[in-house]
N, C-alpha and C positions, 0 to 999 in steps of 0.2 A: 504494500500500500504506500501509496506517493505521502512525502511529510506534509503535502497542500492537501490533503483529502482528510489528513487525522484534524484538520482544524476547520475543517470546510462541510464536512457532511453532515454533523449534525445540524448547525443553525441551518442547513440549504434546507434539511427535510423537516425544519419547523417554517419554514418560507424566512427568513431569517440570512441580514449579512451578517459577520464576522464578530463586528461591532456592535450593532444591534443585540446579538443574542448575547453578548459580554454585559453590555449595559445593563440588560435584562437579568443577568445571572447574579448579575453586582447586589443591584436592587432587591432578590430574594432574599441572597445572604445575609444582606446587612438587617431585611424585616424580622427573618429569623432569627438572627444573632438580637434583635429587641427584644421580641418574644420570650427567646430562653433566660436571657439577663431579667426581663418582669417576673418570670416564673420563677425562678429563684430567688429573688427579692420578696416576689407574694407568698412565696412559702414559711418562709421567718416572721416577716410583717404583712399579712393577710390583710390588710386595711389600705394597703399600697398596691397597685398597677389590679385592680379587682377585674377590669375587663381587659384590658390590653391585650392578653394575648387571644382571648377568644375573637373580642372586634377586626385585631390583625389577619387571625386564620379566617375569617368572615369576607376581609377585602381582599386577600391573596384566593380566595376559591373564586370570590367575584372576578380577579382580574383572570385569572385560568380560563373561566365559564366564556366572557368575552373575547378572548383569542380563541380558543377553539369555537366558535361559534362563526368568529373573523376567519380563521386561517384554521382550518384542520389538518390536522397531522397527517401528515404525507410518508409512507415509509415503501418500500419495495415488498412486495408480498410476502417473500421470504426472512424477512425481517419485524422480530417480534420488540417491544420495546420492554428493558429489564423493567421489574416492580409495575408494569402497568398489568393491573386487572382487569376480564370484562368486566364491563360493569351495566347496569340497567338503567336506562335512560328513563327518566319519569317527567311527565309532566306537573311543571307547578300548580297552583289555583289559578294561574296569574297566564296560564299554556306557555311556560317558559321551561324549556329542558332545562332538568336539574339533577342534581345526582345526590343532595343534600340529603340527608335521614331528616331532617329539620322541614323540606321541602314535602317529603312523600307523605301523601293524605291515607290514611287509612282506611279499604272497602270492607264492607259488611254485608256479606250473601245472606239468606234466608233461605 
């Protein structure tokens, strides 16, 4: 494999330049690295960061939801993505694909 391919293929197969998918990657780490730093704080002192890190995983699912919605993952057939699950696409209240346990409404047969 070419050394231009190990730094190329993945952002191409999120539609994604070089830079782009960097900037983006940046951006996750540093919400994550919030996240874990409040979760550790709210664990000693529970009166501190009380939402933060759920609000955060809340607008990181929001921005996920919107890209893939923008730009679906593109990959060669034979190419499965590590840690990705099927998963069951539901509609909201709202007929918005969602994949949230928070979003899925619960049916009751008779």
């Amino acid at each position: 494999m070419k050394k231009h391919n190990l730094f190329t293929r993945h952002p191409q197969e999120v539609r994604m330049s070089y830079l782009q998918h960097a900037r983006f990657a940046l951006m996750l780490s540093l919400q994550t690295c919030s996240c874990a730093i409040g979760s550790l704080v709210h664990a000693f002192l529970p009166f501190l960061f009380v939402t933060h890190t759920s609000r955060t995983i809340r607008k990181l699912q929001d921005i996920f939801d919107q890209r893939e919605q923008d730009q679906p993952l593109t990959l060669p057939a034979n190419r499965e993505v590590p840690g990705r699950h099927k998963t069951t696409i539901i509609k909201n209240q709202h007929g918005n694909k969602s994949k949230r346990k928070s979003d899925i409404q619960s049916v009751t047969t008779t």
